[in-house]
DOSE-747268 format. One record per residue (C-alpha): residue in three letters; x, y, z. Coordinates in steps of 0.2 Angstrom, whole numbers, plus 5000, padded with zeros to 4 digits. Layout:
! residues N
ALAXYZ;...
***
This chain:
! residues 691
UNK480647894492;UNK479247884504;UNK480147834517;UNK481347984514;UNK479948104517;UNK479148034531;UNK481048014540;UNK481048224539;UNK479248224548;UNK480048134561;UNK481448204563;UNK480648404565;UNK479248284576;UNK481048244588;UNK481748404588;UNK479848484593;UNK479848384608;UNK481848404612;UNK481648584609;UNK480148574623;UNK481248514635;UNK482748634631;UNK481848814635;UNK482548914644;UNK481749054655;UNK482149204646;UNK481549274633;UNK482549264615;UNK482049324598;UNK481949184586;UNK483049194572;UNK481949184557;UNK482349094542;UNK480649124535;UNK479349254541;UNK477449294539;UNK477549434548;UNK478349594541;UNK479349704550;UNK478449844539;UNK476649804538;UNK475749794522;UNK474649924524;UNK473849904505;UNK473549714512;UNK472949734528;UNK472349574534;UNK472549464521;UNK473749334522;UNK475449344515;UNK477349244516;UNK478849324516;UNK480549254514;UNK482049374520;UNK483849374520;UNK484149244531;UNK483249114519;UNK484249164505;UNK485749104516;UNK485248934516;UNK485848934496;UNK487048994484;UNK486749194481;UNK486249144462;UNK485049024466;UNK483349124468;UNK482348994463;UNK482748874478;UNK482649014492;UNK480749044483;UNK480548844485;UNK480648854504;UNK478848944502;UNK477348804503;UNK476148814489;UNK477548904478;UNK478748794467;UNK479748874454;UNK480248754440;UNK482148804433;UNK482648724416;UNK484148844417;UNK484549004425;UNK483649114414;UNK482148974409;UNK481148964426;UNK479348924427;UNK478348994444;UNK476948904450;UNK475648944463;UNK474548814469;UNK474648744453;UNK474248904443;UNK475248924428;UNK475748734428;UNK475248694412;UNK475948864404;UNK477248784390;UNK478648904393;UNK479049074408;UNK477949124420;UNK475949184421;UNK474549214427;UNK475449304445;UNK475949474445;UNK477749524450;UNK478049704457;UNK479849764459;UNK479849894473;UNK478049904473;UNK478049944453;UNK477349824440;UNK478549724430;UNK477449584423;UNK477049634406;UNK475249674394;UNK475049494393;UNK475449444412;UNK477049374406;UNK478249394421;UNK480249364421;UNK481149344436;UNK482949304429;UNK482949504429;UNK483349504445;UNK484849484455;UNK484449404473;UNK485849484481;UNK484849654476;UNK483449594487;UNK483049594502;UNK481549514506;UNK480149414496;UNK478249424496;UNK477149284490;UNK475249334491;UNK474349154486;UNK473049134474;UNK471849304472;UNK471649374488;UNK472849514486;UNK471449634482;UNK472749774478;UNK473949684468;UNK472649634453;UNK472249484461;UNK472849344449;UNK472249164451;UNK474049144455;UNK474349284465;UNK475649404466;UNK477549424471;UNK478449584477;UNK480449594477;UNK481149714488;UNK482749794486;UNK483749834504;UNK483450004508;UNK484850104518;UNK484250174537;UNK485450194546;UNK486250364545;UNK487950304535;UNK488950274522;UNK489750094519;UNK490349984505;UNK489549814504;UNK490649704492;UNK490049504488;UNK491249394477;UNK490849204473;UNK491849084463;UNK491348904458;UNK490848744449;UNK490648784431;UNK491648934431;UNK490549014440;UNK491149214442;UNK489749314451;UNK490149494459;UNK489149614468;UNK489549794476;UNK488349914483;UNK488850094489;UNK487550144503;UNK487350304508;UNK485950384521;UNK485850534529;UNK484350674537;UNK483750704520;UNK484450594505;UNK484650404504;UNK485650314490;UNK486050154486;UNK487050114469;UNK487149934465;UNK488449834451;UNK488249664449;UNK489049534436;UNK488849324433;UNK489649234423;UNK489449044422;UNK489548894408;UNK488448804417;UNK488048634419;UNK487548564401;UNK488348594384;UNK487748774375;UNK487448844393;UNK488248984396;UNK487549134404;UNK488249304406;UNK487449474415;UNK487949644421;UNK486549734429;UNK486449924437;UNK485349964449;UNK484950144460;UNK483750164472;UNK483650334479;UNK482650474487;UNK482450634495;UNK481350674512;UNK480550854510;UNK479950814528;UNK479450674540;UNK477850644531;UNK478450654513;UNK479650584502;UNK480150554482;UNK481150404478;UNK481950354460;UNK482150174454;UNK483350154441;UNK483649954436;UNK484549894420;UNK485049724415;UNK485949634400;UNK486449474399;UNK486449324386;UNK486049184390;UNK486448994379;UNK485048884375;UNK485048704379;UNK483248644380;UNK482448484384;UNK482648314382;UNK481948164378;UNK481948014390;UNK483447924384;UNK484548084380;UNK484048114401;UNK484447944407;UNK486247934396;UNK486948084395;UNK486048244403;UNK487648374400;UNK487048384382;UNK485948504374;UNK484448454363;UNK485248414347;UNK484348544336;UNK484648704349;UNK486448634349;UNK486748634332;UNK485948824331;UNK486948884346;UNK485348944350;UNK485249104365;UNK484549214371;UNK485049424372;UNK484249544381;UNK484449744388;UNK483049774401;UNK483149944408;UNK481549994420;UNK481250194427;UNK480050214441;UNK479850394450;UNK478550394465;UNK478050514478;UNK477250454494;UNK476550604507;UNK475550584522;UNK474350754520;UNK473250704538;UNK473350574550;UNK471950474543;UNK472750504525;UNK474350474515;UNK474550424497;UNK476150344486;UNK475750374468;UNK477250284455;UNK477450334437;UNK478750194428;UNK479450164410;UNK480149994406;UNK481149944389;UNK481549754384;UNK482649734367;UNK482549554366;UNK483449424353;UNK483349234353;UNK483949124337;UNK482848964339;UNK483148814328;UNK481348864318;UNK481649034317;UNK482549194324;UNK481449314334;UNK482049484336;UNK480649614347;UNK480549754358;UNK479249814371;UNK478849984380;UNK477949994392;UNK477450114405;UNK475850164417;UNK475850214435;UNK475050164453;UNK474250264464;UNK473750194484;UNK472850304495;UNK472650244514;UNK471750304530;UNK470650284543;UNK468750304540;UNK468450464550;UNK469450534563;UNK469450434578;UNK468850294569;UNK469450134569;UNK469150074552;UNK470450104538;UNK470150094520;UNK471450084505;UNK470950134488;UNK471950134471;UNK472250124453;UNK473550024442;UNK473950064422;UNK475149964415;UNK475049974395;UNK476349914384;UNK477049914365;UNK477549744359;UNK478549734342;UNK479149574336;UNK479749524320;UNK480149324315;UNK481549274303;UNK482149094294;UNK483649024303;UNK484848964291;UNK485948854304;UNK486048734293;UNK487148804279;UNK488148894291;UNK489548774292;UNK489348744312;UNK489448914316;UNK487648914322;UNK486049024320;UNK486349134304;UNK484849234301;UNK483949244283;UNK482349324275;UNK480849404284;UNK479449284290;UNK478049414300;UNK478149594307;UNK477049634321;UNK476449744333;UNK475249734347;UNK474349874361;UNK474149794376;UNK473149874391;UNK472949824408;UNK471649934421;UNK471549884440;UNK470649974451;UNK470449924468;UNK469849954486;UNK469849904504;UNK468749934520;UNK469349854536;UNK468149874550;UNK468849794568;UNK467149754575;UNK468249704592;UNK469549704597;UNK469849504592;UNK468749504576;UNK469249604561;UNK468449594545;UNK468849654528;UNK468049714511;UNK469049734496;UNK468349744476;UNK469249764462;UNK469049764444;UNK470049744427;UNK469949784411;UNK471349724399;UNK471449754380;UNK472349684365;UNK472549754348;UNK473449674337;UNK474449724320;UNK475049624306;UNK476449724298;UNK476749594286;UNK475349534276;UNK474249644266;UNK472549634258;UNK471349444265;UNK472949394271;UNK473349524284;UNK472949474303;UNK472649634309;UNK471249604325;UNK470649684343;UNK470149574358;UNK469149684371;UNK468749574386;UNK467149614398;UNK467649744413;UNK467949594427;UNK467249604446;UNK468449514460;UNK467849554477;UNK468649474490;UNK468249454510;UNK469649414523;UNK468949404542;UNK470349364555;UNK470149324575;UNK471649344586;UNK471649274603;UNK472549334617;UNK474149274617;UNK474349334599;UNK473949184588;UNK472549204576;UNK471249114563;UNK470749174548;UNK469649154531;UNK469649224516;UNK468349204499;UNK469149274484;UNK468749284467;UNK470149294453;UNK470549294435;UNK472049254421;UNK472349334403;UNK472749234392;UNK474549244383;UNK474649304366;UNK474949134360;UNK473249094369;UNK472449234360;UNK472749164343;UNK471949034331;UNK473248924322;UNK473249054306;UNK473649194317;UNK472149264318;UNK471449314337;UNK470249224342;UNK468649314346;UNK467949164356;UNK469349144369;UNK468849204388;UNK469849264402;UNK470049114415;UNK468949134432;UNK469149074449;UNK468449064466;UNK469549044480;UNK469048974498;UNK470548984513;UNK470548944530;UNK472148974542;UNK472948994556;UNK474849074564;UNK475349014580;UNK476749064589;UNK477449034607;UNK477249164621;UNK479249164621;UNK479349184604;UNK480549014597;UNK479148924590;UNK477848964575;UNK476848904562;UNK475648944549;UNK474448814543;UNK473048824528;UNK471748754519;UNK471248794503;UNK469948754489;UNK470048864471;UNK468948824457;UNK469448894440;UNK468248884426;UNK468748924406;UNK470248854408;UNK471548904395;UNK472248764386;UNK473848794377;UNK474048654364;UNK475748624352;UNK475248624335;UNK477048654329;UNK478848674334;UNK478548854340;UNK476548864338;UNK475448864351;UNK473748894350;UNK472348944366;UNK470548874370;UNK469348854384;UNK469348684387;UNK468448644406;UNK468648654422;UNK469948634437;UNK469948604456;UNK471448664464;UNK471248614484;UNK472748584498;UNK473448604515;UNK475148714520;UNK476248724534;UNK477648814538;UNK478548804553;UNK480048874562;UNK480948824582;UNK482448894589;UNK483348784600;UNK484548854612;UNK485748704614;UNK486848794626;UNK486948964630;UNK487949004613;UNK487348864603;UNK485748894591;UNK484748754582;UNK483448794570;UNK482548684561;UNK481148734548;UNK480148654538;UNK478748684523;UNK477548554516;UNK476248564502;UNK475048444499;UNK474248484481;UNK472648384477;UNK472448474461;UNK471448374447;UNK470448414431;UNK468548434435;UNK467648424418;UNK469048454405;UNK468748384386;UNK470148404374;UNK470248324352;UNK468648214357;UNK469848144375;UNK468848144391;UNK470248204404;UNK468948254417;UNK469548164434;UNK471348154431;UNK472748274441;UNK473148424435;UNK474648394424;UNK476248494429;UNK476048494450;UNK476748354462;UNK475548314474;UNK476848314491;UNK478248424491;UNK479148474507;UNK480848594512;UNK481748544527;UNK483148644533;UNK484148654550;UNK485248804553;UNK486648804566;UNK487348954571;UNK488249004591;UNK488849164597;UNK490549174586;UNK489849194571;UNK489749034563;UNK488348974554;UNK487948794543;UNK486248784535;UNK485848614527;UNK484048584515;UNK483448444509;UNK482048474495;UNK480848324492;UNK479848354476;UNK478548194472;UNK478248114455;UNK477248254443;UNK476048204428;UNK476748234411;UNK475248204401;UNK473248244403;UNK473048074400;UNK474048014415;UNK474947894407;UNK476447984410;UNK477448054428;UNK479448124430;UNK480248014444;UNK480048104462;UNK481848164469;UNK482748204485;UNK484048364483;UNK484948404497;UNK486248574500;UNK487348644512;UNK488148784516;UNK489448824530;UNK490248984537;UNK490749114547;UNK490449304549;UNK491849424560;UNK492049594562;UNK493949644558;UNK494649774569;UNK493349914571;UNK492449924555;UNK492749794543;UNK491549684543;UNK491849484535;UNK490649334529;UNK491549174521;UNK490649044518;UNK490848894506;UNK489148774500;UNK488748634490;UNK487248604480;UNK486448414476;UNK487848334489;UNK487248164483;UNK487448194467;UNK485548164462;UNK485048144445;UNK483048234444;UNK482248334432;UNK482348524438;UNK480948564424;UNK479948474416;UNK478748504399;UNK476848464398;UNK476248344385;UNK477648364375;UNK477548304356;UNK478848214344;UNK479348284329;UNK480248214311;UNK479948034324;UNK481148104336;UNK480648064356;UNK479648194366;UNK480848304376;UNK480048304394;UNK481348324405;UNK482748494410;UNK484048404420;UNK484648474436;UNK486348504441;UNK487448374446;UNK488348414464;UNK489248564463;UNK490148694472;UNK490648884478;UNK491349014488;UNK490849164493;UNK491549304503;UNK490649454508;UNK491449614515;UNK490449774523;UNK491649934524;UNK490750084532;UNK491550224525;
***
């Protein structure tokens, strides 16, 4: 497998030097697969470093597959048991979380969508709705809460040009795959509207695997002038999704279609209606000041018979964000960004016996009442930047923000000394941050950032195994050390982006399995997360309508347990269970003149530890995918994209998701592993009408 992964360094090392020699004198815009540069700058970032994946990336891989145009990010590796069971890790943050996605923060259209807990789910989302995706590593993103994990912003495609078309996606393929998508763009002087339907269906790879979603989605806004404009977010999702689960290392190795014996015979799913309201005004009142303030409301009715027990909640939420920007005085050249997040949330959830078992193979079948609660959850970030260009090469920035994040916690069930009833309030939190960046002449730059970050723990983490929230339980911390650079050729074909990075996280949260849905939180030591990333992109122009570009991405993760003491075990010293140490994305898209395109990636993920004690790793893999097509414009409107793809061409069998130090119950084997799909296939034809 080694040899594998050193054959795709090659191979990008040939086609550097061919492309070196194929150059020709003018000048062509490079066809960017995956961009650190936005089109639209950042402003509530400034100089800190970000990645940003756009359309074109998400052409390398089927249009329901968001987590593998997210893999093409270094540093970033999304671990997918299923379509709607996906676990997001940055620079190994959140590795060791049992279950979903944590300790980032996930803005949808610069509005907050992870929840009280820092609990984020990005199965909400279609990717045919986005375009473009912004990973901000570890905590430097000052304004965006800065997470030990960082932060990712989705961005829905906003209409500019002043018409009015109908943008229709169908796919068909293996596994009865049925996914639709039609947008209705409309744009003029004043008003821009886009109304978006979407619908999946699939039976997916496994047995019990079905997954179903209609979503709705409106983006639209009124100028009242140049400098001033109210836009209206509207974005609702229902889908249900089928429950297979884990298995164990035999079950993996003989049969990997099936579903994990006790969530097959429960049938057990997942049903949920997210609906998310956002409202925001942005107005520039000078030219050295503008502001965007957001108020939002979101609603999540969520229902999931598990073999233990039925869980049946629901969660409000709502809060706003407020950004102001400028420069410091007029005629200065120093800007400055100051703002304010509340996200605060309702959680109800209610637990009730599953009586599968006397159902007569009908499935979940829910009985009596097991606990009724509530919790208040709070979040406060506040935050600033100052930017001062001290040339016009070196530019350095400040940035502090704070948090303050509260729990409270109700027991609707019990009564008297066995009620739960309990509030955590954690310490206001300090996370300064400094990013200094030199830029050299022909455009390339350094740069540097010191960050300090945090992580909430979950609600599981919050409790004792009674129930009861644990007063002792801290807030993870982290100091994070980066150093960079971005190159790219005076004619614009080649670039890359490399860095180094050091984070040490101290209290970390331990989530250790005490029962088949219990789960109990403790600081237990220390980690050290430290790496190197590259990305890189070239265009070749083979002939004058011919168009090679390779790409590539390569994480190496040195991530390992500096002091960390767990039931009287000494771990201190071994990796960081959860985080392969190599990973890499090669691709090479071909595209000429006509309109024909193939993109073909290859995804090498290395062997990742399973257990604290290292005594266990999953088996390192190779995927590779393709997609070949062609887009034509029919007669004088009609636009038309057919392409066709195949996923796992080889027909690997790898573990897509994997489970931390799981345990054996009733003497059954510990269910490690979420098999991948086996090679598959679809089509998918796009059409673009303007009206």
């Amino acid at each position: 497998m080694a040899l594998r992964l050193l054959s795709l360094f090659f191979l990008i090392g040939l086609i550097k030097v061919y492309g070196q020699e194929q150059v020709r004198d003018s000048v062509t815009q490079l066809e960017e697969v995956i961009l650190y540069d936005p089109i639209k700058q950042n402003t509530s970032l400034g100089i800190t470093p970000s990645s940003i994946i756009r359309e074109k990336a998400f052409q390398n891989h089927s249009p329901i597959d968001l987590q593998s145009s997210i893999n093409q990010i270094s540093g970033v590796y999304v671990l997918s048991g299923a379509l709607n069971t996906n676990r997001i890790t940055i620079r190994g943050v959140g590795a060791r979380t049992p279950f979903g996605t944590d300790k980032l923060r996930l803005y949808f259209n610069e509005i907050p969508v992870t929840n009280g807990t820092g609990s984020s789910t990005m199965e909400a989302f279609d990717l045919e709705n986005l375009t473009s995706i912004e990973v901000i590593k570890g905590p430097k993103g000052t304004a965006y809460a800065s997470n030990l994990g960082g932060a990712i912003l989705l961005n829905t495609l906003t209409s500019e040009n002043q018409e009015t078309q109908l943008h229709t996606s169908f796919t068909l393929g293996s596994y009865n795959l049925q996914k639709n998508n039609t947008l209705f763009s409309l744009a003029d002087d004043d008003w821009i509207l886009d109304l978006n339907y979407n619908r999946l269906r699939t039976d997916g790879y496994r047995e019990n695997n079905t997954f179903e979603r209609d979503g709705l989605l409106l983006n639209t806004g009124y100028k009242f002038n140049p400098d001033s404009q109210l836009t209206l977010l509207f974005n609702y999702i229902d889908y249900t999704a089928q429950i297979p689960s884990s298995l164990g290392a035999t079950a993996f190795a003989e049969d990997p279609t099936q579903a994990a014996f006790t969530w097959g015979q429960a049938q057990g799913f997942e049903a949920n209606r997210y609906t998310l309201l956002g409202l925001s005004y942005s107005n520039k009142i000078t030219n050295n000041l503008k502001y965007t303030n957001s108020i939002f409301y979101s609603y999540l009715d969520h229902y999931e018979p598990r073999p233990f027990n039925i869980l049946d909640e629901f969660t409000n939420g709502y809060g706003f964000r407020s950004v102001f920007s400028g420069n410091w005085g007029k005629g200065s050249q120093m800007t400055y960004t100051v703002g304010a997040e509340l996200y605060k949330d309702e959680y109800n959830w209610s637990t009730y016996e599953n009586l599968y078992r006397d159902n007569n193979g009908e499935g979940s079948l829910q009985g009596d009442q097991i606990s009724d609660n509530k919790e208040f959850r709070r979040q406060f970030n506040a935050f600033s930047t100052l930017n001062i260009p001290f040339s016009e090469a070196f530019t350095a920035q400040f940035g502090m923000g704070i948090n303050k994040t509260v729990y409270d916690f109700r027991d609707l069930f019990n009564t008297g000394a066995e009620n739960r009833s309990a509030r955590r309030n954690f310490d206001l939190i300090a996370l300064p941050s400094l990013d200094l960046q030199y830029r050299f002449s022909n455009g390339n730059s350094l740069y540097a950032n010191i960050s300090r970050g945090f992580s909430n723990p979950s609600l599981e983490e919050t409790l004792t195994p009674e129930g009861v929230i644990n007063p002792e339980i801290q807030q993870e911390t982290g100091m994070n050390y980066e150093v960079g650079t971005k190159l790219r050729s005076t004619n614009g074909k080649f670039w890359m982006t490399a860095s180094l990075y050091r984070m040490n996280i101290e209290n970390l949260l331990v989530a250790e399995r005490v029962g088949d849905d219990q789960f109990i939180g403790r600081n237990a030591g220390e980690t050290r997360h430290q790496g190197l990333e590259l990305d890189l992109n070239l265009l070749l122009n083979i002939t004058n309508r011919l168009d090679f570009i390779p790409f590539l991405s390569y994480s190496l993760s040195d991530h390992s347990f500096v002091e960390f003491l767990d039931a009287g075990e000494d771990y201190s010293g071994n990796p960081l269970t959860g985080v392969p140490r190599h990973r890499a994305n090669f691709g090479l898209r071909i595209k000429n003149d006509q309109g024909f395109f193939w993109n073909n990636t290859f995804q090498y993920v290395d062997e990742i530890p399973l257990r604290d004690d290292n005594s266990l790793s999953s088996d390192s893999f190779v995927v590779y995918n393709t997609r070949i097509g062609i887009q034509q414009k029919l007669g004088n409107k009609l636009n038309i994209n057919l392409n066709v793809g195949v996923n796992n061409v080889f027909n690997e069998r790898y573990a897509q998701s994997v489970l931390i130090n799981a345990v054996s119950f009733g003497g059954n084997e510990p269910r490690y592993y979420y098999p991948g799909n086996d090679r598959n296939f679809y089509a998918n034809v796009r059409l673009v009408y303007p009206l």
